[in-house]
OpenMM code with the backbone's topology and positions (N, CA, C; nanometers):
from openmm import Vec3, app, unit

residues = "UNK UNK UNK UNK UNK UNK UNK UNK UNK UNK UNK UNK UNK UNK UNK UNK UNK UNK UNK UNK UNK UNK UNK UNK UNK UNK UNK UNK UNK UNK UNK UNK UNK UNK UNK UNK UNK UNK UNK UNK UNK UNK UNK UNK UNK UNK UNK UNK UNK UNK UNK UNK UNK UNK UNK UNK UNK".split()
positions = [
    Vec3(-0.2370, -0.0977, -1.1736),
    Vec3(-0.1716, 0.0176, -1.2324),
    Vec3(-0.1006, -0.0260, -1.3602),
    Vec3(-0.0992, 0.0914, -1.4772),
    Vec3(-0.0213, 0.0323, -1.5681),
    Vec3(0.0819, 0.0255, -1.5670),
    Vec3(0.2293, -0.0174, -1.5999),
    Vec3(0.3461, -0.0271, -1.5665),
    Vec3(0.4038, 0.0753, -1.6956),
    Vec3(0.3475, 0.0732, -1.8135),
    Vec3(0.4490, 0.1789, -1.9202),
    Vec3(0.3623, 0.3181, -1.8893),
    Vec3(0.4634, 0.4012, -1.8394),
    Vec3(0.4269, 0.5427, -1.8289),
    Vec3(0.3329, 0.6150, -1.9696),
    Vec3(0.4104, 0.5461, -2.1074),
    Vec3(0.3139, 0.6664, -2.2122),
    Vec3(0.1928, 0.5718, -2.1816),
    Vec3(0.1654, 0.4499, -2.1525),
    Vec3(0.0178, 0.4348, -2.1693),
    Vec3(-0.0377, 0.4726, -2.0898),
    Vec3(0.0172, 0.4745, -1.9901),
    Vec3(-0.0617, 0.5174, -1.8725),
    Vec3(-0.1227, 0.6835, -1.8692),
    Vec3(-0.0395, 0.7371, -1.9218),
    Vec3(-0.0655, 0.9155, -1.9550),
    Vec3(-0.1929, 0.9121, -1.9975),
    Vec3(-0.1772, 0.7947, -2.1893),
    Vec3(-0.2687, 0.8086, -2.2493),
    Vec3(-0.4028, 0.7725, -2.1518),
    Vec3(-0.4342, 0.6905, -2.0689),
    Vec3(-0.5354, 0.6250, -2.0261),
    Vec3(-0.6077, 0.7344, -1.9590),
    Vec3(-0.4856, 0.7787, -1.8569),
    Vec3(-0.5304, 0.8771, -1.7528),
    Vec3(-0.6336, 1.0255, -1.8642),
    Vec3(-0.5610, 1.0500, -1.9240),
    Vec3(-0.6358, 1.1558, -2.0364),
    Vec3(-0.6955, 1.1115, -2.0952),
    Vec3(-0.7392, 1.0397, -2.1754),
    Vec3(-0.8715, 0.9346, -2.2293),
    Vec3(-0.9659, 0.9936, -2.1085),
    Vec3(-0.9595, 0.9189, -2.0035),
    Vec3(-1.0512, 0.9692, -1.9009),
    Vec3(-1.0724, 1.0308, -1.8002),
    Vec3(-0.9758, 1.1232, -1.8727),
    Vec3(-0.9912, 1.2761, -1.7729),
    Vec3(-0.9292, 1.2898, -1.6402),
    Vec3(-0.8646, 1.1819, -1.5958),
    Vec3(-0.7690, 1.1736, -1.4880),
    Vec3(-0.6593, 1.2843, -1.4601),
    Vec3(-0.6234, 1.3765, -1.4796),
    Vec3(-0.5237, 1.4356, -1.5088),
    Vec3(-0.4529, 1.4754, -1.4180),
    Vec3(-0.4434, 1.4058, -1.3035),
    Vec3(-0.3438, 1.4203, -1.1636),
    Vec3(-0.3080, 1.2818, -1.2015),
    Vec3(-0.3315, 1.1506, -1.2337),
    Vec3(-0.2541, 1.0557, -1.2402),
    Vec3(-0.1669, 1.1454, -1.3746),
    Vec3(-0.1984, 1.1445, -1.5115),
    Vec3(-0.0470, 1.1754, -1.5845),
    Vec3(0.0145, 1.2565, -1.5260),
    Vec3(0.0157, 1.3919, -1.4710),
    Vec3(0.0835, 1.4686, -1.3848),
    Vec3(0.1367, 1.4427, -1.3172),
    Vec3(0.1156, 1.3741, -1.2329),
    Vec3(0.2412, 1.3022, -1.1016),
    Vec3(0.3591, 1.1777, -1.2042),
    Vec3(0.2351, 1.1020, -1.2943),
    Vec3(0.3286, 1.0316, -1.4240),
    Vec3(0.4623, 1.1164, -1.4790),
    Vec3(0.3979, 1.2173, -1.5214),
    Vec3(0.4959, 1.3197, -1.6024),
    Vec3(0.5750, 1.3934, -1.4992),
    Vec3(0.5935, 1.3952, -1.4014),
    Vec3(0.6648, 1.4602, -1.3199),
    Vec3(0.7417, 1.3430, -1.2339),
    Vec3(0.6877, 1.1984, -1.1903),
    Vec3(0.7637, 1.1775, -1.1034),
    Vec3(0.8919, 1.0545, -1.1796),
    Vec3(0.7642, 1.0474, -1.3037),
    Vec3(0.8731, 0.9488, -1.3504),
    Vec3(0.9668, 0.9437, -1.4927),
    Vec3(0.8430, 1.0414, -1.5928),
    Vec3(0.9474, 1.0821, -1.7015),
    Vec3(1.0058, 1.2518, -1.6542),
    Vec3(1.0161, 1.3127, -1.5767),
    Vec3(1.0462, 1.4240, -1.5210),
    Vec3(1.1024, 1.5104, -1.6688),
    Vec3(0.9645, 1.4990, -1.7456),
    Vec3(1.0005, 1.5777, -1.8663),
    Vec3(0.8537, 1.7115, -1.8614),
    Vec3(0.9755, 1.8468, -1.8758),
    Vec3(0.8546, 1.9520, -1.8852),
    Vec3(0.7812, 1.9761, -1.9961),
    Vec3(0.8441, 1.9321, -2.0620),
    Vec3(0.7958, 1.9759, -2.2116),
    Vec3(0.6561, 1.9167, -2.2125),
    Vec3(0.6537, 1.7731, -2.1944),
    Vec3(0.5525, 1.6766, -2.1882),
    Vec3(0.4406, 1.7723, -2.0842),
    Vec3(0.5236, 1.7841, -1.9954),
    Vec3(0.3703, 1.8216, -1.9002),
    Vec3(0.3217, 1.9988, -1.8850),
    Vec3(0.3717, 2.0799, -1.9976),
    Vec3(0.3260, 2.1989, -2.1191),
    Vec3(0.2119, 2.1532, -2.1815),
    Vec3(0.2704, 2.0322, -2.2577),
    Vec3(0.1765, 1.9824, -2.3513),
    Vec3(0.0894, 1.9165, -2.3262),
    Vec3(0.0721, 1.8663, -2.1990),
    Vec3(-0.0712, 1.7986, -2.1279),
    Vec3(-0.1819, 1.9364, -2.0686),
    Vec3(-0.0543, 2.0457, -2.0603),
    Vec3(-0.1867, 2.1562, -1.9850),
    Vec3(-0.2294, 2.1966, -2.1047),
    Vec3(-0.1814, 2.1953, -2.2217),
    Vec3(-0.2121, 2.2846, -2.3485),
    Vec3(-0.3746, 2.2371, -2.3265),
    Vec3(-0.3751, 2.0788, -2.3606),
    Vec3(-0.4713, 2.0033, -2.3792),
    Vec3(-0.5781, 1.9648, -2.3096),
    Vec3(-0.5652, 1.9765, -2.1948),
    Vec3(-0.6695, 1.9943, -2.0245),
    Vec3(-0.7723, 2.1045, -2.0546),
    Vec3(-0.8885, 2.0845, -2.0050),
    Vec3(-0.9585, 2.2120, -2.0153),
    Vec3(-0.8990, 2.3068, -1.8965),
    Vec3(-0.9078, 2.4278, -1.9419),
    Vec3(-0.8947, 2.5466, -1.8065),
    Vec3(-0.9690, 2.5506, -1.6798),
    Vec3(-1.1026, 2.4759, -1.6985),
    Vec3(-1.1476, 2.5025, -1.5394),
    Vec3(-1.1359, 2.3585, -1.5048),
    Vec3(-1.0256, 2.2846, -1.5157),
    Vec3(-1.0281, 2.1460, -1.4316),
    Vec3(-0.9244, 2.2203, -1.3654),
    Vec3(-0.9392, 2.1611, -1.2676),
    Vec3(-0.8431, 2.1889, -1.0868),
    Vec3(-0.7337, 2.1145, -1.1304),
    Vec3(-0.7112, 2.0156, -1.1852),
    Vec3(-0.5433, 2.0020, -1.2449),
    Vec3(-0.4713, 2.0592, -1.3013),
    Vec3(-0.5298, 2.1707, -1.4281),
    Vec3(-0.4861, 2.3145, -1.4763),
    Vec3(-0.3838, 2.3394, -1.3540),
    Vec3(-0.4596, 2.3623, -1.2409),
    Vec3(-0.3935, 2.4902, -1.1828),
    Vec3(-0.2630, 2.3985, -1.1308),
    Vec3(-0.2724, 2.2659, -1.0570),
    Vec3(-0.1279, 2.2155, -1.0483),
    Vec3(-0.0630, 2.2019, -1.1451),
    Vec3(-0.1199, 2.1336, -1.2073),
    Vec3(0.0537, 2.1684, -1.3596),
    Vec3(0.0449, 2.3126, -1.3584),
    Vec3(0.0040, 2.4164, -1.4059),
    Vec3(0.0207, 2.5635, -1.4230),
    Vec3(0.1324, 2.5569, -1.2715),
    Vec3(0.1497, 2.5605, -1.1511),
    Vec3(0.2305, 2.5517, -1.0515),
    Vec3(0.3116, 2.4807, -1.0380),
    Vec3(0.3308, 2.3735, -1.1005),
    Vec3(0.4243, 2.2506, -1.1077),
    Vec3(0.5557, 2.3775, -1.2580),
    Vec3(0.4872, 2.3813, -1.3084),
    Vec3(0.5754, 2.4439, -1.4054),
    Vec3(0.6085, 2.6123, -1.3878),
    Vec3(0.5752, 2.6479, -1.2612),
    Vec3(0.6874, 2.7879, -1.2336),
    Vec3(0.7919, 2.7667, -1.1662),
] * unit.nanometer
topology = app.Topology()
chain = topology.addChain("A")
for resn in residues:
    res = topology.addResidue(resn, chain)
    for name in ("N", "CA", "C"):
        topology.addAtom(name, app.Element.getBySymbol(name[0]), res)
């Protein structure tokens, strides 16, 4: 695992991981803004959409 959270975001999104940055962005920089701006960037029909979209109501 990587140990610095922004690389790790970056990695996870590089390759489409997007439940590792999500649990990243939530469990450890517990910043919303950041994880807005990861759904901006996700396509809509990945199934992680819909947890961040729920993570952020």
């Amino acid at each position: 695992m990587i140990p610095d959270p922004d690389k790790r975001i970056y990695f996870a999104e590089k390759f489409q991981n997007f439940d590792v940055a999500i649990d990243t962005i939530v469990n450890i920089l517990r910043d919303r803004l950041q994880l807005e701006n990861l759904r901006r960037r996700m396509p809509h029909d990945h199934p992680a959409f819909n947890k961040a979209t729920s993570l952020l109501e």
